[in-house]
N, C-alpha and C positions, 0 to 999 in steps of 0.2 A: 320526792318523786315529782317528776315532771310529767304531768300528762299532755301536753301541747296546747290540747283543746280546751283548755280549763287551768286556772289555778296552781298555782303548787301546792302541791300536799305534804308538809312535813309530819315524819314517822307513818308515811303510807302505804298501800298496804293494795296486791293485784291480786284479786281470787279467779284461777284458770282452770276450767272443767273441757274437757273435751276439747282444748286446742284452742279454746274460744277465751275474751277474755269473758268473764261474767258478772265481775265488780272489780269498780275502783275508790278508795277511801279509807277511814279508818276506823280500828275496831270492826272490820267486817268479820259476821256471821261465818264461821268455818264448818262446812261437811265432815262428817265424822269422816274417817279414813285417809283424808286429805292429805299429803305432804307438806309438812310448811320447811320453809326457807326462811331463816333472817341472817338479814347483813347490818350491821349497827353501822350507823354513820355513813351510807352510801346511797349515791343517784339512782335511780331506775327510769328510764328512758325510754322510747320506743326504739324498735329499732332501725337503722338509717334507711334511707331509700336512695338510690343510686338513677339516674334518669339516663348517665349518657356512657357507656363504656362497652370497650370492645374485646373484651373477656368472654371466656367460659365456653372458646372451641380453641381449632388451629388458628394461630395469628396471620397466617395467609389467607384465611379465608375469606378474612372480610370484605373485601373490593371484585369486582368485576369489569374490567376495564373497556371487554369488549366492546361495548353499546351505552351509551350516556344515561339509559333510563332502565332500570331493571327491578321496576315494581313488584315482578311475578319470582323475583330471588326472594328466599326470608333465611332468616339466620336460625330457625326454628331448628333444623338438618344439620345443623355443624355445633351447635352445643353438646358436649359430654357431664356425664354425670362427676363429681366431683373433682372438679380441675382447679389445680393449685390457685389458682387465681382468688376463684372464688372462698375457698378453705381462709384464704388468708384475710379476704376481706371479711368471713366470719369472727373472726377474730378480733375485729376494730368495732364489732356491731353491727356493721353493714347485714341486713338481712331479707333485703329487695335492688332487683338489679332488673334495670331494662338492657339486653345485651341487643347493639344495633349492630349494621353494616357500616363502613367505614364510610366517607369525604373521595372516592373518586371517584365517583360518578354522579351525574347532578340528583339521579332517584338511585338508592340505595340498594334499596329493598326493606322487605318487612320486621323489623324486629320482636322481638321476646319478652317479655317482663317473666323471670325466674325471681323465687325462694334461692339464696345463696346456700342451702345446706337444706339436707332433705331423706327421708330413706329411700327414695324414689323420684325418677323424673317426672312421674305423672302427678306427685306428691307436688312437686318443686313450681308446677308451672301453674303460675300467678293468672296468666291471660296470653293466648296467640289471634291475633296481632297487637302486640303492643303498643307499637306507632309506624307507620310509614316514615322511614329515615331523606330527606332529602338534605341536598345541599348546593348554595349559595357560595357565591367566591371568598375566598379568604386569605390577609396577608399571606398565609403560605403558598397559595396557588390552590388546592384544591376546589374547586372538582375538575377546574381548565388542564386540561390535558398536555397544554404547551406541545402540539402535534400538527397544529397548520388548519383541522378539521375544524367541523365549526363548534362552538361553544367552548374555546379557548381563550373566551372574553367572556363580558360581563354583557355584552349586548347578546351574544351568542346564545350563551346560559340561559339568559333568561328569554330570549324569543322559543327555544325549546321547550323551556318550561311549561310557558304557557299553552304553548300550541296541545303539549299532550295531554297535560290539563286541562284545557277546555276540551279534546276528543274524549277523555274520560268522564267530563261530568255530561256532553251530549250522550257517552254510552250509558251513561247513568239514566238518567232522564227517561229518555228511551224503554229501556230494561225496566223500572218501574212503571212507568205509562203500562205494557204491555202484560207486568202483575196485576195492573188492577181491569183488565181484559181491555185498554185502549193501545188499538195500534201494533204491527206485527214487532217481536220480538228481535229485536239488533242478532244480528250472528253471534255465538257466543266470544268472546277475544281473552283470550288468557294471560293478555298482559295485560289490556282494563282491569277486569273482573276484581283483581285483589283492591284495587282504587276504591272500590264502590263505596266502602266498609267508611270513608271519609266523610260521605254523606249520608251514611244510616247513623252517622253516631256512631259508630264502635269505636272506633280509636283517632288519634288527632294525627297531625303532622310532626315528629320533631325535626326543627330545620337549625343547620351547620349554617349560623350566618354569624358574622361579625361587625359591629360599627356602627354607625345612625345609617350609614347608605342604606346596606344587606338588609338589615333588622325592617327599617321601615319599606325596602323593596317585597322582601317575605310578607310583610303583612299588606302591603298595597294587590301583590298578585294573589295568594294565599286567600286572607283573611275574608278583605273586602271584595277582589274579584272574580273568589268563586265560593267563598261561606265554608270553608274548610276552619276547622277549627287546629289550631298550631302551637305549638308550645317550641320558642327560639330558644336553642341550645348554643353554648357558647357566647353569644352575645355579648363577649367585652370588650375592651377599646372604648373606642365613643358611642358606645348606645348609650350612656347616661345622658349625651346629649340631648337626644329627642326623648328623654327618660318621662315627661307631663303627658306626652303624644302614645307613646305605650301604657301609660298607663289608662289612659282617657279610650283604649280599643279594650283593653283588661286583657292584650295578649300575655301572658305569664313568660317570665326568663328564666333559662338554666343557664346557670353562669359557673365558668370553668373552662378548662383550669386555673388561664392566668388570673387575680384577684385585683391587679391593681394597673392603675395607666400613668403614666407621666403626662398631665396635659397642663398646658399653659402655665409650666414652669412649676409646678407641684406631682406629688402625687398623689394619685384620685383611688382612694376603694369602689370598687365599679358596683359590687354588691349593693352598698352602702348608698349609694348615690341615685338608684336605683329603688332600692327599699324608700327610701324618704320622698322619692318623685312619685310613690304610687302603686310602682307596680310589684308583681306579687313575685318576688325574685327566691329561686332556689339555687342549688349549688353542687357540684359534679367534678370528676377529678378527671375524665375523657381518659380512663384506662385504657392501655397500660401507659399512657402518655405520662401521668403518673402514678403513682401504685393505686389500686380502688381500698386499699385500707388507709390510704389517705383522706377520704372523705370527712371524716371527723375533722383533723388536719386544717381542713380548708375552711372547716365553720370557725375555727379557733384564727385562723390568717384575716378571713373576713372580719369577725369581730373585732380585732385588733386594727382594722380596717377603718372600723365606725359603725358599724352592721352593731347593733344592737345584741346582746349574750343570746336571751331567750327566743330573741326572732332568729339570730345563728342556727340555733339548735332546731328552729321548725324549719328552716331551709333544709334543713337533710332530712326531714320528718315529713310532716303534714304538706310543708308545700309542693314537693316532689311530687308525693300520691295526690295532693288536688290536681296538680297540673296536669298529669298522665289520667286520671279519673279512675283508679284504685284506691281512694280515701274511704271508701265504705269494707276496705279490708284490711288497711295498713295506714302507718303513720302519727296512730297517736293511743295512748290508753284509752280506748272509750268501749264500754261493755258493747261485745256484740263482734268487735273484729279480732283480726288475727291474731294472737297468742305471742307478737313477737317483739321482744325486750331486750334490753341490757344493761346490765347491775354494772355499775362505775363505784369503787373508793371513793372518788372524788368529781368532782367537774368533769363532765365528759370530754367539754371542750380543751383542758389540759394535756398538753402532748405529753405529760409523763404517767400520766393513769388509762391504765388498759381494760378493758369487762375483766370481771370475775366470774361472768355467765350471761352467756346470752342464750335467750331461747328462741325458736324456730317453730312457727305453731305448735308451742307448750313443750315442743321437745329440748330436751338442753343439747347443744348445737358442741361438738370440739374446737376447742382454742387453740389451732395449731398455730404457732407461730417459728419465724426462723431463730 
């Protein structure tokens, strides 16, 4: 058993009362009536966490193209209740999904952190808002519009950025002043308002950037020029570059899809390069870019990478939920959080061994596969 946060435990042993876990270790104290379960000679794992993909409604929905900033969209409205996507990522372990807005628009909108399986969507839902989705330029073009209008550069993109961003955090500012009885009240703005949530603490930024430019651009306007707390998704290519420099702000990566770079006549595991400079790197398949039952997949690509086996395996675990700030409910066996597992034959990281059972707050979750 791999509890993340602790130790391996061999022949161990997860006691789950009410959805919760209650104990982990061995030879634990059994409640009469209890069900037990054993699997001889297999992994128990938590189960994955997914930070960046665009499942679990219509795949048109996710973009808005009309207006560069669209803070006051969330994807919360266009997730349905068991949609193959997700069914299938149950199936690989995956059993936490932040479901975002897509890359073309510089603000997104708000995303979702979902339960992948559930008897219920009110069951299902982990936290709204998950993260404010933004995004940064990227080899592919995204969020530049390639239209003539502005922010179809990098100078563009980002003088917007700012500008609305600093209007939000003066609405901010403002708006509290005037809760604590100083100062009239800002007019209410229904496209701030959803921002505010960035500086109460509720939820962080995830930002679409890629490379030492993006990466350290995100954090130069973001982190440092307005105390937004950010978690850079995607982040491969050369972010390892400035890989001592991110680590030295503790801004955390979600790295994905691609796993590796061609630089300076090698190739580089970005994870890997990354991990060893510091920073607190996780890992993400930007479904349906590629399947989100790929996530395992990609700890297993990583490690063969140079990513270390057992740091592989908390990149889909525990550092996803530190980085989005759900670790006090998900991400590792530790009595007190979520119920949510999956029993592995073998090395989870092995693409040829699939769960035998995953659970879903203590429920056992269907294994559909194709």
């Amino acid at each position: 058993m791999l509890p993340i946060d602790q130790p391996p435990i061999d022949g161990g042993e997860v006691l789950i009362v009410a959805g919760k876990i209650a104990a982990v270790g061995r030879n634990l104290p059994v409640p009469a009536d209890t069900e037990v379960r054993t699997f001889a000679d297999a992994w128990i794992v938590p189960g994955f966490v997914e930070l960046h993909c665009h499942v679990g409604g219509p795949q048109g929905d996710i973009n808005d193209l009309v207006l560069p900033h669209n803070m006051d969209l969330r994807t919360l409205d266009t997730l349905r209740q068991d949609q193959p996507e997700l069914l299938l990522a149950v199936a690989a372990g995956v059993t936490t999904a932040l479901c975002i807005p897509g890359s073309g628009s510089s603000i997104g909108g708000l995303g979702t952190i979902v339960k992948t399986w559930g008897p219920d969507f009110d069951t299902r839902l982990v936290r709204y808002p998950g993260a404010m989705k933004i995004a940064l330029h990227a080899r592919g073009g995204n969020p530049a519009r390639r239209s003539g209008d502005l922010g179809s550069s990098r100078l563009g993109l980002h003088w917007m950025l700012r500008q609305v961003m600093r209007e939000a955090k003066d609405y901010h500012d403002a708006c509290t002043l005037a809760e604590r009885g100083i100062g009239e009240r800002p007019r209410f703005s229904p496209r701030l308002e959803p921002l505010r949530g960035l500086w109460r603490g509720e939820f962080p930024c995830i930002l679409h950037a890629y490379g030492a430019d993006d990466t350290m651009t995100a954090v130069r306007i973001l982190h440092w020029g307005l105390g937004i707390p950010i978690v850079i998704s995607h982040g491969e290519y050369e972010s390892f570059v400035v890989g001592k420099e991110l680590a030295a702000v503790g801004v955390p990566l979600n790295i994905g899809p691609t796993l590796y770079e061609f630089f300076e006549g090698r190739f580089v595991g970005n994870a890997s390069e990354l991990f060893f400079a510091g920073v607190k790197t996780s890992l993400c398949t930007d479904s349906p870019v590629i399947p989100q039952e790929a996530l395992p997949l990609q700890g297993a690509m990583a490690s063969r990478l140079g990513l270390p086996r057992e740091d592989a395996i908390a990149a889909i675990t525990l550092l996803p939920a530190q980085a989005i700030g759900i670790a006090h409910r998900v991400g590792s066996l530790t009595p007190g959080k979520d119920a949510d597992l999956a029993v592995f034959p073998g090395d989870p990281l092995d693409p040829r061994h699939a769960p035998m059972l995953v659970l879903i707050d203590g429920r056992e979750a269907p294994l559909n596969r194709r």
